[in-house]
N, CA, C and O atoms as CSV, one atom per row, in Angstrom:
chain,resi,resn,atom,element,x,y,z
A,1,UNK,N,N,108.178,77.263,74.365
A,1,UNK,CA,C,108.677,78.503,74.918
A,1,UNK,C,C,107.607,79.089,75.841
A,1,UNK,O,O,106.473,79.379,75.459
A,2,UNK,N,N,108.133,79.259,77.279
A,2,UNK,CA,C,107.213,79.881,78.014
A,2,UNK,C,C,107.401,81.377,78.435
A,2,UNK,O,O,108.597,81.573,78.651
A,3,UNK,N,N,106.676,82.457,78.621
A,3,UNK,CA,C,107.300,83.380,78.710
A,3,UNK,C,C,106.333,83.809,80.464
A,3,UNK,O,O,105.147,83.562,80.684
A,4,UNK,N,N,107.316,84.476,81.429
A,4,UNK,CA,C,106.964,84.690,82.840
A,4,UNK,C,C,106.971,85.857,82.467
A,4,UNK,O,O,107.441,86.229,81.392
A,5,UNK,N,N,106.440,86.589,83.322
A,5,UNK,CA,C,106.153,88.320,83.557
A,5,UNK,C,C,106.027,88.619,85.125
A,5,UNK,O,O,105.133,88.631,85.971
A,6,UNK,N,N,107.422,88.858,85.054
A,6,UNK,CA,C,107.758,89.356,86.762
A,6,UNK,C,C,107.792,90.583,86.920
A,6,UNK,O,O,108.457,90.945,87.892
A,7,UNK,N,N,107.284,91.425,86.278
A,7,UNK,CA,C,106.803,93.053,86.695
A,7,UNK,C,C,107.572,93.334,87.936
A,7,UNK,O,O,108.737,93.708,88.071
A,8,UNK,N,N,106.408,92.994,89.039
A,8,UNK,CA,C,105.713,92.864,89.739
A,8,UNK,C,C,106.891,92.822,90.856
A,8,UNK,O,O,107.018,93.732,91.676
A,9,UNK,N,N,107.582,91.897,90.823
A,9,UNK,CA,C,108.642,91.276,92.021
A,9,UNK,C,C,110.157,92.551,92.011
A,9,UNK,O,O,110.814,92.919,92.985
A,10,UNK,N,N,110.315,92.965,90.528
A,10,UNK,CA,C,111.027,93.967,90.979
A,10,UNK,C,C,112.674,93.380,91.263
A,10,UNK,O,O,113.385,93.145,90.286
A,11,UNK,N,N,113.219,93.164,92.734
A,11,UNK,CA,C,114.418,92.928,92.788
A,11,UNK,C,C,114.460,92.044,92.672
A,11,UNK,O,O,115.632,91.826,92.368
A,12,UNK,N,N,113.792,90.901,92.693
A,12,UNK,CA,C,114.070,89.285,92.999
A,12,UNK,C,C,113.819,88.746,91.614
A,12,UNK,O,O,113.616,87.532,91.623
A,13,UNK,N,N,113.779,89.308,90.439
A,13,UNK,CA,C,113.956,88.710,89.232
A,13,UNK,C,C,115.498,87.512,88.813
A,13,UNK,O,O,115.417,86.376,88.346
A,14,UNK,N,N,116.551,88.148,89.120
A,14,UNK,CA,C,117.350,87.363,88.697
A,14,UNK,C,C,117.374,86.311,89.536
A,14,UNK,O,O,117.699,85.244,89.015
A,15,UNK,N,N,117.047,86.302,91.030
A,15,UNK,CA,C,116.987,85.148,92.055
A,15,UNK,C,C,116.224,84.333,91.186
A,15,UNK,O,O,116.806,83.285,90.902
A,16,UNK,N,N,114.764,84.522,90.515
A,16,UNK,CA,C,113.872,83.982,90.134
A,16,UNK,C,C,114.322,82.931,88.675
A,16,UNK,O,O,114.149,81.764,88.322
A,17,UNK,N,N,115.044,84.284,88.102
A,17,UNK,CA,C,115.666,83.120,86.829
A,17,UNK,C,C,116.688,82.557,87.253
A,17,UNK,O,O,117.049,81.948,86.246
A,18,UNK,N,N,117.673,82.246,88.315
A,18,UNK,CA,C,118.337,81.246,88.701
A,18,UNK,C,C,117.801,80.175,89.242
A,18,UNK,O,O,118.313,79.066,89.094
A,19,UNK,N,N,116.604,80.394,90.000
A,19,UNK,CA,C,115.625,79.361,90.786
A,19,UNK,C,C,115.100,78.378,89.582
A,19,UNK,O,O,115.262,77.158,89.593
A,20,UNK,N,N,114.492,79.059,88.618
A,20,UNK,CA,C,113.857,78.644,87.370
A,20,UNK,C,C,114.409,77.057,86.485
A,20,UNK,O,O,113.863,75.983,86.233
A,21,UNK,N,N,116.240,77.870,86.142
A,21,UNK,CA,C,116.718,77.209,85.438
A,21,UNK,C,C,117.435,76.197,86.560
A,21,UNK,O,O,117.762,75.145,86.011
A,22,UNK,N,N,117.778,76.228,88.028
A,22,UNK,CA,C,117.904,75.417,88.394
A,22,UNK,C,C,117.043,74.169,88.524
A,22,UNK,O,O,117.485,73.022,88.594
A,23,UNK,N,N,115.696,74.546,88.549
A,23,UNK,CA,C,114.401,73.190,88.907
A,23,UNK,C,C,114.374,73.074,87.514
A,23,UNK,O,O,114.800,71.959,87.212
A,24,UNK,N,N,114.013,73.831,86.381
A,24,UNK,CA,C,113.146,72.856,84.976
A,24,UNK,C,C,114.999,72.510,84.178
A,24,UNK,O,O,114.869,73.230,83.187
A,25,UNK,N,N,115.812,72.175,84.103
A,25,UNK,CA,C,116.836,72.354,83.695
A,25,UNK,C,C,116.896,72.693,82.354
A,25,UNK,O,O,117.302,71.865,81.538
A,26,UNK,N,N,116.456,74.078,81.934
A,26,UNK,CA,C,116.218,74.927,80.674
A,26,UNK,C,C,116.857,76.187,80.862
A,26,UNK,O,O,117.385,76.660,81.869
A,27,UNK,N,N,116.734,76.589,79.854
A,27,UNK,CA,C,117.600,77.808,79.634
A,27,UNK,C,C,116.721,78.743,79.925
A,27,UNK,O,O,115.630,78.735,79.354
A,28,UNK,N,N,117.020,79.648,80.802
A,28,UNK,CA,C,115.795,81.211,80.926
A,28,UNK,C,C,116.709,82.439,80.725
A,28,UNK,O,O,117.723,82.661,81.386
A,29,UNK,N,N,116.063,83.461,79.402
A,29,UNK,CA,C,116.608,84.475,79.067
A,29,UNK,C,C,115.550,85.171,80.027
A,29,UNK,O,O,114.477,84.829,80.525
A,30,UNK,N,N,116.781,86.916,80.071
A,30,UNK,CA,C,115.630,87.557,80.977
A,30,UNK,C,C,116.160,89.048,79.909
A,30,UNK,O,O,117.198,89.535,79.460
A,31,UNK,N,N,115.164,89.222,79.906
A,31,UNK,CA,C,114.298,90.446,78.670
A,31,UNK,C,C,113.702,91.643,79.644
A,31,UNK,O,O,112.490,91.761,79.823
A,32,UNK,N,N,114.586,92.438,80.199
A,32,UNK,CA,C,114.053,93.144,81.358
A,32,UNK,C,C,113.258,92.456,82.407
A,32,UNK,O,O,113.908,91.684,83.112
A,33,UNK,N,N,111.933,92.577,82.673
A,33,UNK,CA,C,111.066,92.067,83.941
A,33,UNK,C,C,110.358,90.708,83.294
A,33,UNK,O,O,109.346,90.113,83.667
A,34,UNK,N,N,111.267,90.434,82.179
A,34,UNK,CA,C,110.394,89.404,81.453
A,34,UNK,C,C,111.506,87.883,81.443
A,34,UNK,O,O,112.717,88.064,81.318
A,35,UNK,N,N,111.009,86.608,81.569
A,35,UNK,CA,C,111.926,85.497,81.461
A,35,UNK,C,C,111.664,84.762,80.475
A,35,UNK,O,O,110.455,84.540,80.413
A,36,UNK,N,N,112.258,84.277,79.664
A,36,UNK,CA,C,111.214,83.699,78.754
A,36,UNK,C,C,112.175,82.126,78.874
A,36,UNK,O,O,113.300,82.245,78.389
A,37,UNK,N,N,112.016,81.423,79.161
A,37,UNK,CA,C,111.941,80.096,79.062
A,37,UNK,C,C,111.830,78.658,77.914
A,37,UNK,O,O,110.873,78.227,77.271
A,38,UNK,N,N,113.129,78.239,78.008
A,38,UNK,CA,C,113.280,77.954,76.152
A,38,UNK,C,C,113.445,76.456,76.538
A,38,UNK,O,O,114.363,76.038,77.243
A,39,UNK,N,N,112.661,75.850,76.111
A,39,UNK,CA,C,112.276,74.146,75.538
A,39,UNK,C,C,113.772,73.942,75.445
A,39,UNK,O,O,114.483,74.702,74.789
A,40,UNK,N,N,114.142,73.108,75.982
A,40,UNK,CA,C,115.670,71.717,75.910
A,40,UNK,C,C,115.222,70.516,75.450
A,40,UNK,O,O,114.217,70.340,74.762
A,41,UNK,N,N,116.258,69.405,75.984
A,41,UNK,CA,C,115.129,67.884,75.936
A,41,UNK,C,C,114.461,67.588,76.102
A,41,UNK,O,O,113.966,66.728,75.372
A,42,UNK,N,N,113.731,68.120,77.423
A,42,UNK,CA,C,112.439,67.705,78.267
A,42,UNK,C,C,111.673,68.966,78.262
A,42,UNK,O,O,111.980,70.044,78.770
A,43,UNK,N,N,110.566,68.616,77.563
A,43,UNK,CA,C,109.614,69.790,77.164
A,43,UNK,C,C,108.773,70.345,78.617
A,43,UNK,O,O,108.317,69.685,79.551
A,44,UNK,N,N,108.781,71.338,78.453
A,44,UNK,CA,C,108.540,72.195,79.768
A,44,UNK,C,C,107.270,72.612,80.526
A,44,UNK,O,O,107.192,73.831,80.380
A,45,UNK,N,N,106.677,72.360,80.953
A,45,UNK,CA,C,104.880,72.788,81.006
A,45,UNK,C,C,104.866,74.130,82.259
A,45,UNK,O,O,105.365,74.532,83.310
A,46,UNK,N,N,103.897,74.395,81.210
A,46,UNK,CA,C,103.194,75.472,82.104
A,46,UNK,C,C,102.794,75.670,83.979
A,46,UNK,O,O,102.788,76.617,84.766
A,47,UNK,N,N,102.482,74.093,84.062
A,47,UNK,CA,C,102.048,73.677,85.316
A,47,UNK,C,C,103.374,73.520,85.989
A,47,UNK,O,O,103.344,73.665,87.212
A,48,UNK,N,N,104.123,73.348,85.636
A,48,UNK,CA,C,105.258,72.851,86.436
A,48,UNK,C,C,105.550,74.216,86.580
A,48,UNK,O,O,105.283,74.701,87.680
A,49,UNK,N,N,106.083,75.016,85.642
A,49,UNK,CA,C,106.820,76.517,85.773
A,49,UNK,C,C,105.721,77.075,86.950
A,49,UNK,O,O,106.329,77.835,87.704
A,50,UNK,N,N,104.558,76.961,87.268
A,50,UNK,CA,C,103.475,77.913,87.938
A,50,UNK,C,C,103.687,77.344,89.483
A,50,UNK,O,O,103.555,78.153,90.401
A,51,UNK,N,N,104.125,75.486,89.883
A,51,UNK,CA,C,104.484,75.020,90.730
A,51,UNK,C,C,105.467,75.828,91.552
A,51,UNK,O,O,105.424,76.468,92.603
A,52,UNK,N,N,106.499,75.489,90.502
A,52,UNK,CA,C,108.372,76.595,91.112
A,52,UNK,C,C,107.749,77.592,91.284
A,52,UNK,O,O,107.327,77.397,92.424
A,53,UNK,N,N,107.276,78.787,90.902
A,53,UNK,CA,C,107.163,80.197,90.810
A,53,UNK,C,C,106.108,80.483,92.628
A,53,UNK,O,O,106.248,81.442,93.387
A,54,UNK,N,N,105.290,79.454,92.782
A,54,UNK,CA,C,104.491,79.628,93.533
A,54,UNK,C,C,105.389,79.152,95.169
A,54,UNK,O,O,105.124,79.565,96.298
A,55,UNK,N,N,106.220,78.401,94.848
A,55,UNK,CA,C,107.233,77.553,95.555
A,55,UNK,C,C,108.541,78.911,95.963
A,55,UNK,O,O,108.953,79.123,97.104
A,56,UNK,N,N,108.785,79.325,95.281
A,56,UNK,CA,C,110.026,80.537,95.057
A,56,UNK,C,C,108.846,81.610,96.257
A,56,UNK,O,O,109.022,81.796,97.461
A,57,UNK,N,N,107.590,82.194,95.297
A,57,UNK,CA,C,107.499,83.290,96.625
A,57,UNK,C,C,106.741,83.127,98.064
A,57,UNK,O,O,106.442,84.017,98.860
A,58,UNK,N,N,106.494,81.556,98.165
A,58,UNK,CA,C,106.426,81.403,99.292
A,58,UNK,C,C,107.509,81.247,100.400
A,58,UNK,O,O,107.325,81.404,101.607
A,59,UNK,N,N,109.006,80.813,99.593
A,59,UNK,CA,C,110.029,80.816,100.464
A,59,UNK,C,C,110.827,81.955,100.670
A,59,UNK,O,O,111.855,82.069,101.337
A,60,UNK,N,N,110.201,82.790,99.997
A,60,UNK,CA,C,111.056,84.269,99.650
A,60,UNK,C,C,110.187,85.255,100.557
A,60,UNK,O,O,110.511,86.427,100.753
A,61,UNK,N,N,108.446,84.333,101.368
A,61,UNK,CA,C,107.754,85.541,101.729
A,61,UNK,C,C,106.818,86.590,100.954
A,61,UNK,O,O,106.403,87.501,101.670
A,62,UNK,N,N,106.572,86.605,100.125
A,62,UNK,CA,C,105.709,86.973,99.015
A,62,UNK,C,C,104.524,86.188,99.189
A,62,UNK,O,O,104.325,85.375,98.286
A,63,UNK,N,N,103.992,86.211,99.778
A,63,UNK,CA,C,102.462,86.107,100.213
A,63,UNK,C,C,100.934,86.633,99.687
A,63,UNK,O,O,99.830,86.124,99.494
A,64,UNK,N,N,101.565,87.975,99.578
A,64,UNK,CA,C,100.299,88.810,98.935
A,64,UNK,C,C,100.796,88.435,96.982
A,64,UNK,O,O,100.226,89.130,96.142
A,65,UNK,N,N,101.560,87.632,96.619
A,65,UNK,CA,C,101.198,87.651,94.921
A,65,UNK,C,C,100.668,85.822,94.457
A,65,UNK,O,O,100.713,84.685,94.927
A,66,UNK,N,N,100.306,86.381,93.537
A,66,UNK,CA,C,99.632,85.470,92.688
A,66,UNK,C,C,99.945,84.963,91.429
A,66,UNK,O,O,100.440,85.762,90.634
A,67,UNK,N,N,99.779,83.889,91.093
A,67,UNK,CA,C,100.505,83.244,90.058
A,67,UNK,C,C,99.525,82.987,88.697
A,67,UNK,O,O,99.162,81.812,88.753
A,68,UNK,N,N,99.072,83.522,87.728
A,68,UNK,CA,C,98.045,83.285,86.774
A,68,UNK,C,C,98.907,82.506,85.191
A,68,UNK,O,O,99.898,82.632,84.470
A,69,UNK,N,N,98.027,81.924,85.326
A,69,UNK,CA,C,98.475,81.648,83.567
A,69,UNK,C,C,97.563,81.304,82.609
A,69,UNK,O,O,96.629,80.527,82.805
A,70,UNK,N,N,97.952,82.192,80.954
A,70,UNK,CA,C,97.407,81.883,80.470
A,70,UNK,C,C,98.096,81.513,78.573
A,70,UNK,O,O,98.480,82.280,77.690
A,71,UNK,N,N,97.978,80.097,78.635
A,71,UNK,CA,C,98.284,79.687,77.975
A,71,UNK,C,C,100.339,78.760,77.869
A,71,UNK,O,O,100.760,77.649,78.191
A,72,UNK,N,N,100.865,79.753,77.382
A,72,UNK,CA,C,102.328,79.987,77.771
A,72,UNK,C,C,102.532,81.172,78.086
A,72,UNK,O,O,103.622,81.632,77.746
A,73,UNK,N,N,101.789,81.869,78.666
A,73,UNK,CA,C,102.132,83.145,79.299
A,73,UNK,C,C,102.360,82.715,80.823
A,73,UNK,O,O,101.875,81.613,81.080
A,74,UNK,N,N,102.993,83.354,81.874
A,74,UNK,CA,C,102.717,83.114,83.237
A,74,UNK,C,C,103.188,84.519,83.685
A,74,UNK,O,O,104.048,85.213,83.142
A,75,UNK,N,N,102.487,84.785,84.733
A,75,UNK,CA,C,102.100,86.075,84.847
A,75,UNK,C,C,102.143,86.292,87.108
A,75,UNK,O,O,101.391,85.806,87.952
A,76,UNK,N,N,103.179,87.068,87.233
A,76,UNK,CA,C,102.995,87.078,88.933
A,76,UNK,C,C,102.486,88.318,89.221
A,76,UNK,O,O,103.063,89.404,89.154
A,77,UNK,N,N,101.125,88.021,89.616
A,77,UNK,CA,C,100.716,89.615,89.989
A,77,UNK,C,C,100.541,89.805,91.427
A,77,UNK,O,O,100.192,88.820,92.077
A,78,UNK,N,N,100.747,91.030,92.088
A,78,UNK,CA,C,100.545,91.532,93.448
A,78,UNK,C,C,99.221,91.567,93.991
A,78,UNK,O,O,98.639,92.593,93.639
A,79,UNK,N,N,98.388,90.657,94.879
A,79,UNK,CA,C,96.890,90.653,95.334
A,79,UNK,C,C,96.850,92.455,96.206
A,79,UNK,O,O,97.711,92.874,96.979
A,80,UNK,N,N,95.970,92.978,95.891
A,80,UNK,CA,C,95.790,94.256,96.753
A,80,UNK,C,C,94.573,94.175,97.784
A,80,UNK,O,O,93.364,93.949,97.848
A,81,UNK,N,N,95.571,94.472,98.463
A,81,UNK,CA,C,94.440,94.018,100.231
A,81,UNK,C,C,94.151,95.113,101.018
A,81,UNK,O,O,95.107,95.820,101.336
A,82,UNK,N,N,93.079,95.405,101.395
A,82,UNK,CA,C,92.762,96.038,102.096
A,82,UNK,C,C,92.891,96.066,103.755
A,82,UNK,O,O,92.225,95.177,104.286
A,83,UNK,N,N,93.382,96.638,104.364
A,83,UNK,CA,C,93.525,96.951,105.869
A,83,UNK,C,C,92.195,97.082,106.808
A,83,UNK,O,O,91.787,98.238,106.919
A,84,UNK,N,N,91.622,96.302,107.346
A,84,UNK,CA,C,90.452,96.763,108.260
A,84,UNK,C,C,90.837,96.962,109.410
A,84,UNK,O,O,91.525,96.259,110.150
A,85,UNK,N,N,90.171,98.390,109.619
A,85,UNK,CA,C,90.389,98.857,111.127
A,85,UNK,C,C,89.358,97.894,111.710
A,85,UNK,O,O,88.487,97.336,111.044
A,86,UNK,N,N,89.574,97.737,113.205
A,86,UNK,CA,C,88.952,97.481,114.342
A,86,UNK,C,C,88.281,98.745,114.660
A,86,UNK,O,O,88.848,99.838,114.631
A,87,UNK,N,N,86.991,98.543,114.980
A,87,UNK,CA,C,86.413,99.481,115.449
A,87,UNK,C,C,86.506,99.209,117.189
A,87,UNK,O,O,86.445,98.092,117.704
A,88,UNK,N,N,86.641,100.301,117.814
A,88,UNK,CA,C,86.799,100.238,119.004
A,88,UNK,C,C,86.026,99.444,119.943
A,88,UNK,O,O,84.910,99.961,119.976
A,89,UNK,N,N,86.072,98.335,120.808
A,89,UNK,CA,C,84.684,97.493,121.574
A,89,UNK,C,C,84.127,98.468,122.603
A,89,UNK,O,O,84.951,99.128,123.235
A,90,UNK,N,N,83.133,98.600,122.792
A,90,UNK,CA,C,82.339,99.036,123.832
A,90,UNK,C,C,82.354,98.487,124.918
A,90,UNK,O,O,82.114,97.282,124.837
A,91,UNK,N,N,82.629,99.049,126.421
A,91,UNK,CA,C,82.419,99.232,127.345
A,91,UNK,C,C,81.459,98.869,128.312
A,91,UNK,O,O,81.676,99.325,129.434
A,92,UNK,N,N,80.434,98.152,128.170
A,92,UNK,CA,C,79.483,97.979,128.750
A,92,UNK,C,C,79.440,97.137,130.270
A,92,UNK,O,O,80.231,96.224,130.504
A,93,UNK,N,N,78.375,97.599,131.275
A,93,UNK,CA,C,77.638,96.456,132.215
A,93,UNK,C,C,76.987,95.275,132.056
A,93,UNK,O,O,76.395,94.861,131.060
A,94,UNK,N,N,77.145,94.756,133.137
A,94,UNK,CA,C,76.132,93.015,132.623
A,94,UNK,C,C,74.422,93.743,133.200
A,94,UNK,O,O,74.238,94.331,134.266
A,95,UNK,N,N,73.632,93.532,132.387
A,95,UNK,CA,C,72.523,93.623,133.040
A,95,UNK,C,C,72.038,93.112,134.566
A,95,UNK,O,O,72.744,92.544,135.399
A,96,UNK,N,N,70.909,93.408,134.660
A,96,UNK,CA,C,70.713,92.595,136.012
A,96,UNK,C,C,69.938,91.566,135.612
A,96,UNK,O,O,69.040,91.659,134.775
A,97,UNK,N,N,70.390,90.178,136.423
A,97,UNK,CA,C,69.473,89.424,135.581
A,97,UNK,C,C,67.919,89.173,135.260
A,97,UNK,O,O,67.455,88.424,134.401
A,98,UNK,N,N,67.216,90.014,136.198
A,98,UNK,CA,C,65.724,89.963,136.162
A,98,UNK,C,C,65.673,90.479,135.202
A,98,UNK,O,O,64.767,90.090,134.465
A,99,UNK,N,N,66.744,91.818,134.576
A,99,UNK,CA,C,66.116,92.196,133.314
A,99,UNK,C,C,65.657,91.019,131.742
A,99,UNK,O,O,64.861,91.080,130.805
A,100,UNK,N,N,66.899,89.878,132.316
A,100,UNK,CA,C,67.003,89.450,130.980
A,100,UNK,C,C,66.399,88.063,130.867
A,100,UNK,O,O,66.391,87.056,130.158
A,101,UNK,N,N,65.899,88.590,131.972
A,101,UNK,CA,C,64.566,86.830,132.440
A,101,UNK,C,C,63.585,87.094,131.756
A,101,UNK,O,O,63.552,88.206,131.228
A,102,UNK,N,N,62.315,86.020,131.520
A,102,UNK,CA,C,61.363,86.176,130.675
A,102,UNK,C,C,60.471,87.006,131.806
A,102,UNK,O,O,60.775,86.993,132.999
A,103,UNK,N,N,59.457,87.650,131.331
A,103,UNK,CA,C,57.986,88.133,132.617
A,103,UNK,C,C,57.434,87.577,133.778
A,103,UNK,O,O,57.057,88.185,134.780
A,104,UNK,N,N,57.415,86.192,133.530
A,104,UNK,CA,C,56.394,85.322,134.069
A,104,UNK,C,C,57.454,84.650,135.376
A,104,UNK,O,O,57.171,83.690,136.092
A,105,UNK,N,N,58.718,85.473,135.416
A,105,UNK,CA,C,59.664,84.975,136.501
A,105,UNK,C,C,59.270,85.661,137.785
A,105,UNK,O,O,59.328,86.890,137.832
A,106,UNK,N,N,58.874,84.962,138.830
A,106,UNK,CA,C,58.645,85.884,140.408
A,106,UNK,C,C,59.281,86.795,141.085
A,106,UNK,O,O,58.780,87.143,142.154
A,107,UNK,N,N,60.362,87.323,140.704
A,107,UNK,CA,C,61.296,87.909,141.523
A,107,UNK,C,C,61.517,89.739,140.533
A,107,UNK,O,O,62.150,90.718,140.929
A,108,UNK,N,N,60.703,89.572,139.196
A,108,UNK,CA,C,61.031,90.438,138.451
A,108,UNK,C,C,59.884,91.544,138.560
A,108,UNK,O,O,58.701,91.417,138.246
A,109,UNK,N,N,60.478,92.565,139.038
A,109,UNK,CA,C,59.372,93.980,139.547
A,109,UNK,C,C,59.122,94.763,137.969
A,109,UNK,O,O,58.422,95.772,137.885
């Protein structure tokens, strides 16, 4: 028995337990934001469920979440990212080039 914890995703839970039980062909109850995932003939692994799940929110666009597991838990959490401004570029002239010659050049007053 594996149990998922889709908090996190919000509307796309039931998409998720249809996606689920279509790839591992097992039964997935859903327990509010929770799926829990019930052993059939072919016993079910962790790795595989974390495969689909990672597979589902890349085709769904879900980019910023993350897939953790621990143990038979699996767990989709939201990465929180920070926004960096651009600081504005400066404006500048090209020097002249005598400035940016070494001393020992003849032409530099």
């Amino acid at each position: 028995m594996i149990t998922v914890d889709a908090s996190d995703l919000k509307k796309e839970v039931n998409a998720l337990a249809e996606f689920l039980q279509s790839k591992l062909q097992a039964s997935v109850v859903r327990k509010g934001k929770m799926l829990v995932i019930e052993d059939s003939k072919n016993p079910t692994r962790t790795r595989d469920v974390k495969m689909y799940l990672k597979h589902f929110l890349h085709h769904r666009g879900f980019e910023d979440y993350r897939v953790t597991v621990d143990r038979s838990f699996v767990r989709v959490v939201k990465v929180k990212t920070h926004k960096r401004s651009k600081a504005p570029r400066k404006e500048g002239t090209v020097p002249h080039p005598a400035d940016t010659m070494p001393w020992y050049y003849p032409w530099k007053t």
